[in-house]
N, C-alpha and C positions, 0 to 999 in steps of 0.2 A: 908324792909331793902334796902339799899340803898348805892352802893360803890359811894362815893364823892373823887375820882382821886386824883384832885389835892389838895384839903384841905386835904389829907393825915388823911380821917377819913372813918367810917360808921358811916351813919345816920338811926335810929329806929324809926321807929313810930310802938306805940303798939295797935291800929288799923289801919283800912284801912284808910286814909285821900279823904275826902270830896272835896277839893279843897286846895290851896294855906296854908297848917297848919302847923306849925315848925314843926320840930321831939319830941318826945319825950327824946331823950339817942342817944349820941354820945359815938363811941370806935375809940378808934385808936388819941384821944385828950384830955383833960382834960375839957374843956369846948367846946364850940360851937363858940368861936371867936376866937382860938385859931390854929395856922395849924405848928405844928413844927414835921419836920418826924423825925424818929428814930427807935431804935432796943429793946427796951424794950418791953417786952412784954405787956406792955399799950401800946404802939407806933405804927403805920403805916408807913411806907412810897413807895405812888404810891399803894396803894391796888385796886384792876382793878373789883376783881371779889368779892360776897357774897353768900353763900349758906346756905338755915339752911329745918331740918326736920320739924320746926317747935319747936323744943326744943333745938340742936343744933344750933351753928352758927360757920362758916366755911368759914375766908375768905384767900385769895391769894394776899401775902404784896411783891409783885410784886417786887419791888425794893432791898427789903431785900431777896430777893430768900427764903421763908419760908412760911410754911403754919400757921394759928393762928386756935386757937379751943377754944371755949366757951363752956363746958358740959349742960350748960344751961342759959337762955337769962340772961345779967347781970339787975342789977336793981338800979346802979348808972354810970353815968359819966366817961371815963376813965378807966374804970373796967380793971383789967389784966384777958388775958388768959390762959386759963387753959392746954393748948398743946401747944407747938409750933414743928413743922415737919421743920425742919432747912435741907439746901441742905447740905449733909455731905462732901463734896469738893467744892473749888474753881468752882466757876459758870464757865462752858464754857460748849462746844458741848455734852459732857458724859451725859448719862442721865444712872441711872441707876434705882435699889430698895431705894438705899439712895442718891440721887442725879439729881439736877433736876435744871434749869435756867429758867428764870423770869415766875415762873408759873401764869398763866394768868387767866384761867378758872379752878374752880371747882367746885362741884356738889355733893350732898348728899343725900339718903332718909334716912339717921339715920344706915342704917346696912352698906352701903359699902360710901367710900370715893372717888371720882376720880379728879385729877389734870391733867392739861395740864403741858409739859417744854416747854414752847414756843423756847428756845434754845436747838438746838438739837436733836427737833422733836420726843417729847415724850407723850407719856399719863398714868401716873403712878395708880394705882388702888390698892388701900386696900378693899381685900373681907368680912372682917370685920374693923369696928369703931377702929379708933386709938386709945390705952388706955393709950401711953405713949409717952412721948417726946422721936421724931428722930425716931419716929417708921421704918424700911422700910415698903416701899409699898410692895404687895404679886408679882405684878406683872408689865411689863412695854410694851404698846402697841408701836410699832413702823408702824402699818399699810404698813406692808408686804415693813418699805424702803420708803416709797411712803408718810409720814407724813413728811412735812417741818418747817412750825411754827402755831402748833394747837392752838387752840385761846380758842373755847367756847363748853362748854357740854352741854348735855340737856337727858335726858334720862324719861323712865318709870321705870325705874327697871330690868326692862326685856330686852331691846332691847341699844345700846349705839350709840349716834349722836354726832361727833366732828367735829366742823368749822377749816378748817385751811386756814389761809391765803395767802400761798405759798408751796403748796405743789409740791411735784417733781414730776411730769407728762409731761413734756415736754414741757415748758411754756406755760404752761395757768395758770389763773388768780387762785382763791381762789378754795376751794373745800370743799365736805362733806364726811366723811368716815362714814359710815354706818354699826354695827354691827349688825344681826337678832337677836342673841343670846350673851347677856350680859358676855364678856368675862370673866371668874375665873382663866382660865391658859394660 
């Protein structure tokens, strides 16, 4: 999987490519030559980040402040999602359970969900799988104050690794927040 920015799509390939090979299945478009963003849940626009357990897919429509959810990989073109996690206020600093600005990163192994709010200095975390539209998150990391604009996750399961690009430390440049123990409350 493959977030494609600016043509305001995901691109799939349903194996690993060899070299130079189209995609298979475009989301977030109706075709593959096509790049129009939007708010429907077939639509993109500016989706930054993709995630999937491998049966899930999970991506961050950046622009629309909202997360997208696929219960399982689609198997045409265009396909609508099957969640959408919409920021339940007007996008600005507030991060909360239900509220969140241009989420950038997110990340999955199938049981929990994690978003960055790149506005507002957030990292929202569902300790279980979303199972409905506008879920809140269980919970909202603000890295003790010290999270500026978290960008990108990467985790095992166990342990939580977030890039942020401006964090408040006293001017210096980018930084990594480091959890040993995968945070639940």
């Amino acid at each position: 999987l493959l977030a494609d920015t600016y043509n305001n799509r995901i691109l799939i390939w349903n194996t690993l490519p060899a070299g130079n090979t189209p995609p298979d299945l475009v989301l977030g478009q109706k075709d593959f030559n096509s790049n129009n963003p939007g708010r429907g849940r077939d639509q993109l626009n500016w989706p930054v980040n993709v995630a999937t357990d491998g049966k899930r897919i999970a991506v961050a429509d950046t622009e629309n402040h909202r997360i997208l959810i696929w219960n399982s990989f689609p198997a045409k073109n265009g396909s609508p999602a099957d969640l959408v996690l919409q920021s339940q206020k007007v996008p600005g600093i507030d991060v909360s359970q239900s509220t969140f600005h241009w989420p950038w990163g997110v990340w999955t192994d199938g049981q929990k969900l994690v978003i960055t709010s790149t506005g507002g200095g957030g990292v929202l975390i569902w300790n279980r799988f979303p199972t409905k539209d506008n879920q809140p998150a269980d919970l909202v990391l603000r890295g003790g104050g010290k999270l500026g604009t978290p960008r990108t996750i990467t985790s095992d399961g166990k342990r939580l690794i977030v890039g942020d690009h401006n964090p408040r430390m006293g001017g210096i440049g980018g930084g990594t927040f480091f959890w040993k123990t995968f945070p639940t409350t």
